[in-house]
C-alpha positions in Angstrom: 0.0 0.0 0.0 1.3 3.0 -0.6 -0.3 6.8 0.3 1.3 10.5 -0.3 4.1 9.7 2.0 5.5 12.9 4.3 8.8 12.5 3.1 12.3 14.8 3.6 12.5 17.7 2.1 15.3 17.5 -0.6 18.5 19.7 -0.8 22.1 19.9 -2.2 24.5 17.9 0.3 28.2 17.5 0.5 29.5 13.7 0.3 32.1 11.5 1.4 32.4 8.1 -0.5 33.1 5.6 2.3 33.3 2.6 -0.3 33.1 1.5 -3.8 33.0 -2.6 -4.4 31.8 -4.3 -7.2 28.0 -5.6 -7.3 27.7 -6.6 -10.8 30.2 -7.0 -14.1 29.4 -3.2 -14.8 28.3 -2.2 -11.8 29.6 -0.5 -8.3 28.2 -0.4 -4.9 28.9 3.0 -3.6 28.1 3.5 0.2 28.2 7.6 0.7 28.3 9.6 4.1 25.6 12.8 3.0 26.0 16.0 5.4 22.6 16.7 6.3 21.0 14.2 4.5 17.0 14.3 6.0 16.7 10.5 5.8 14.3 9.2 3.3 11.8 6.7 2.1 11.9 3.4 0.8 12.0 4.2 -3.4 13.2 7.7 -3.6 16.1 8.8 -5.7 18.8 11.1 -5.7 20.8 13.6 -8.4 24.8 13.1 -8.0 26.8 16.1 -9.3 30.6 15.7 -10.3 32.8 19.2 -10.7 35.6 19.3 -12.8 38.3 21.3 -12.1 37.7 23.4 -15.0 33.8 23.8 -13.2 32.4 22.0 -15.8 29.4 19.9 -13.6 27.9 16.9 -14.9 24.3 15.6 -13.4 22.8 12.3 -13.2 19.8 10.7 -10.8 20.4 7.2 -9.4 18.0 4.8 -7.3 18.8 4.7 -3.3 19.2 1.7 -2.1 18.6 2.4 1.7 16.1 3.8 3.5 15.2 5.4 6.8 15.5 8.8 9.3 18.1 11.0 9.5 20.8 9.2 11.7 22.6 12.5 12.7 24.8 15.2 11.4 25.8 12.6 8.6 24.0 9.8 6.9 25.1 6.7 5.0 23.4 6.6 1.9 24.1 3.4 -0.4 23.7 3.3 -4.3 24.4 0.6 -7.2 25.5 2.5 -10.4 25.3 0.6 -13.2 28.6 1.8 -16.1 26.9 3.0 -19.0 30.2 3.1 -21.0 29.5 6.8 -23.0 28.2 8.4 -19.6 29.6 11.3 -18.0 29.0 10.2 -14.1 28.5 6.2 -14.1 32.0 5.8 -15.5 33.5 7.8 -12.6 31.1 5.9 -9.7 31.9 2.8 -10.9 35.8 3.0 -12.1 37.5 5.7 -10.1 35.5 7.1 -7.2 37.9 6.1 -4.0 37.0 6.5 -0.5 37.7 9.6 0.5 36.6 11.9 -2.5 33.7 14.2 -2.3 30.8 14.8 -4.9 27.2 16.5 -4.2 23.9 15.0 -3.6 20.5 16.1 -4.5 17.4 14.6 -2.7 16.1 12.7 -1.5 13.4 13.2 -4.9 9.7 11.2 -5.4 7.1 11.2 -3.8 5.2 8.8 -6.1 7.2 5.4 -6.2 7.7 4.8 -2.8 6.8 2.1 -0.3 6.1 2.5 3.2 5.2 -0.2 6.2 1.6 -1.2 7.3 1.7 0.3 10.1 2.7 4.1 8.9 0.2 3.7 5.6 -2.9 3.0 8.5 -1.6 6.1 10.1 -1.9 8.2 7.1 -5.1 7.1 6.6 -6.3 7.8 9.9 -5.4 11.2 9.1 -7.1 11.4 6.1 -4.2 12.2 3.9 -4.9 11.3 -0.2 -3.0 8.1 -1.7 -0.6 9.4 -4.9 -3.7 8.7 -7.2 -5.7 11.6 -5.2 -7.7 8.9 -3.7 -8.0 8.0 -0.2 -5.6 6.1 2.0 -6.9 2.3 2.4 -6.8 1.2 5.7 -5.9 -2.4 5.1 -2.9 -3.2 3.5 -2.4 -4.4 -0.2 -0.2 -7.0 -1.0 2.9 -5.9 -3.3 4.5 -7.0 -6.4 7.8 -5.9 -7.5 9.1 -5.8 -11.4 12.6 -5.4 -12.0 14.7 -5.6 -15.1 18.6 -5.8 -14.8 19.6 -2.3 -12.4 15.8 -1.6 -11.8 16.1 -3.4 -8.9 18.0 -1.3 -6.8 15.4 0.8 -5.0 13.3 -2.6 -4.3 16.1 -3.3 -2.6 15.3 -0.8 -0.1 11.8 -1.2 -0.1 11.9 -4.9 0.8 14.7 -4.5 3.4 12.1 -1.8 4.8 9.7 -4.4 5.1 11.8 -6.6 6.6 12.9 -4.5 8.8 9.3 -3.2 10.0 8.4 -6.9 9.9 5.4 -6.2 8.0 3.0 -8.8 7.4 2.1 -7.5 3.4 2.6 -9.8 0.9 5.8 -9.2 -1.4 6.9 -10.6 -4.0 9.9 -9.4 -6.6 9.7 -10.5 -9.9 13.5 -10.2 -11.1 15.1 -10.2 -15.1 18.4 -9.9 -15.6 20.8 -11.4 -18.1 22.8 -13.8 -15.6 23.4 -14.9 -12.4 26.5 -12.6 -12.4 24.1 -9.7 -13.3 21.6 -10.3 -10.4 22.5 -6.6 -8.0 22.4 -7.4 -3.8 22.3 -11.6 -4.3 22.8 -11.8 -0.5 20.3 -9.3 0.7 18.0 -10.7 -1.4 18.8 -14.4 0.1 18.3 -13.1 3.4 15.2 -11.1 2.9 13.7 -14.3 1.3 14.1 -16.3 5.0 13.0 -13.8 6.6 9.7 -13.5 8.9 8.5 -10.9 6.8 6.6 -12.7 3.6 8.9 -12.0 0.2 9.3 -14.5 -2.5 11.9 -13.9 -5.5 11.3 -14.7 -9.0 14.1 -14.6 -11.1 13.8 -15.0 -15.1 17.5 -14.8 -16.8 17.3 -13.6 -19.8 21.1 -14.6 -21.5 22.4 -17.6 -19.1 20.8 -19.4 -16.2 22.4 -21.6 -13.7 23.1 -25.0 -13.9 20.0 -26.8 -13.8 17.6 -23.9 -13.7 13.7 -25.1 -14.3 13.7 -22.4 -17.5 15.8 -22.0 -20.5 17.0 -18.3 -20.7 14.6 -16.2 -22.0 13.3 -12.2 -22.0 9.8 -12.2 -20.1 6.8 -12.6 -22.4 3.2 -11.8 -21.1 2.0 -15.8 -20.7 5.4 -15.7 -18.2 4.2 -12.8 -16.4 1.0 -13.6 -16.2 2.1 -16.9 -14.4 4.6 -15.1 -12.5 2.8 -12.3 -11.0 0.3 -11.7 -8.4 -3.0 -11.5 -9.9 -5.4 -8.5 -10.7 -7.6 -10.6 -8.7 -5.6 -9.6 -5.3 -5.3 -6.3 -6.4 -2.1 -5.6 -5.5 -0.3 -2.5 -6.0 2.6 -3.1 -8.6 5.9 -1.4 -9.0 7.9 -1.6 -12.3 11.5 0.1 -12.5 13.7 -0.6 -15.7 14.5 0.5 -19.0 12.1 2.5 -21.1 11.4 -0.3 -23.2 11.1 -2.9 -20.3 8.5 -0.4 -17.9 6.6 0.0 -21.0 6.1 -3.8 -21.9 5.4 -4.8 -18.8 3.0 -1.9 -17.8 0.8 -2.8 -20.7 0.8 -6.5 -20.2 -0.2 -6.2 -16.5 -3.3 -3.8 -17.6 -4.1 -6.5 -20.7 -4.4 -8.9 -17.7 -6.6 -6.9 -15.5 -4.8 -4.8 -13.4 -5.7 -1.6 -12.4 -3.5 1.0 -14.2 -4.1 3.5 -10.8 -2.3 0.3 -8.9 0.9 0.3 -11.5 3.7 2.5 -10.6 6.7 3.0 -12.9 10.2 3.8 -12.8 11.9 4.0 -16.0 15.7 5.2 -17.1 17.2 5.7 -20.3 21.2 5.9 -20.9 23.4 8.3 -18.7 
């Protein structure tokens, strides 16, 4: 379930890179330390700014990966940047940023794609607050199906670690494609959230290469697959969808052929940066 979340109010933030390790082939986990970051909700993003020393400043926005308040004068913030090889920031993130070097942050952003726990959605409907459709709040929870494709998983990463963490009883499920097993982004998080108390089942479809005796040959998802992979209209959850362009699209119109309500389908798209 998800209503018009009170969320932080965004800013520009100094930051400190605390880490960079590998998370994928092409892609870098960067775990930041933001001045003044306001804490913020499970889904939002964030702009990263890199200044040259000739002042030219490059901009992209990247999925956060954590979640929750304000933890002080200084936050940690996590990311996964994915190298998109002609880019002006990923290329940096992923291949040079060391601990110890500074870029800015702007956000937390969105107030649209984000998840919050039972327990704080049933507060914001006692207090009559709209859900992001302009609707009111339900005051029973939905359950909640996730669709990633390839880096679109990051900020689900955070919204099921919130749930976890809240130990919310809302059904999740994550229905993840990606090309192999080597592309799949926080494989342990996701193998822990999955035993959990909280109630989250994984689906993953590989697209390129599957692992030794996998139940499916490699293959992109086709509407018959999601259709069987998917909660059903009939639950009425409320979906999320983050990927490429060409990925949110597909998928967002499969899931209204099958009955869905397009009010319930929120999407998250990104094109090359």
């Amino acid at each position: 379930m998800i209503g018009r979340p009170s969320v932080p109010r965004s800013g520009w933030h100094p930051a400190t890179v605390v880490a960079n390790t590998p998370e994928t082939t092409s892609a870098a986990r960067l775990e930041l330390e933001v001045e003044g970051w306001p804490g913020n909700a499970a889904g939002q993003h964030l702009d990263v700014r890199l200044t040259a020393p000739d002042g030219y400043t490059a901009t992209r926005s990247y999925s956060i990966a954590s979640s929750g308040p304000a933890t002080g004068d200084v936050t940690r913030v996590v990311l996964a940047v994915d190298r998109v090889p002609d880019g002006e920031v990923s290329p940096f993130l992923v291949d040079v940023a060391r601990a110890g070097d500074r870029v800015e942050v702007h956000g937390p952003l969105g107030a649209f794609f984000v998840w919050q726990p039972a327990a704080a959605s049933a507060a914001a409907a006692g207090s009559g607050e709209s859900d992001a459709a302009g609707g009111p709040v339900p005051s029973a929870p939905r359950p909640v199906q996730l669709i990633a494709g390839g880096s679109g998983v990051v900020p689900f990463v955070a919204m099921a670690q919130a749930h976890a963490d809240a130990d919310d009883a809302t059904p999740f499920r994550l229905l993840y494609s990606v090309r192999t097993p080597a592309d799949v982004f926080f494989a342990p998080e996701f193998e822990r959230l999955v035993s959990a108390s909280a109630p989250f089942r994984l689906d993953l479809v590989y697209t390129r290469e599957a692992p030794a005796g996998w139940p499916m040959a490699p293959a992109r998802i086709t509407r018959e697959a999601l259709a069987e992979a998917v909660l059903p209209a009939s639950d009425a959850p409320l979906v999320y969808v983050c990927g490429s362009t060409g990925f949110v699209e597909r998928v967002a119109s499969w899931l209204i052929e099958l009955g869905h309500d397009a009010r319930a389908i929120r999407t998250e798209r990104f094109g090359g940066t």
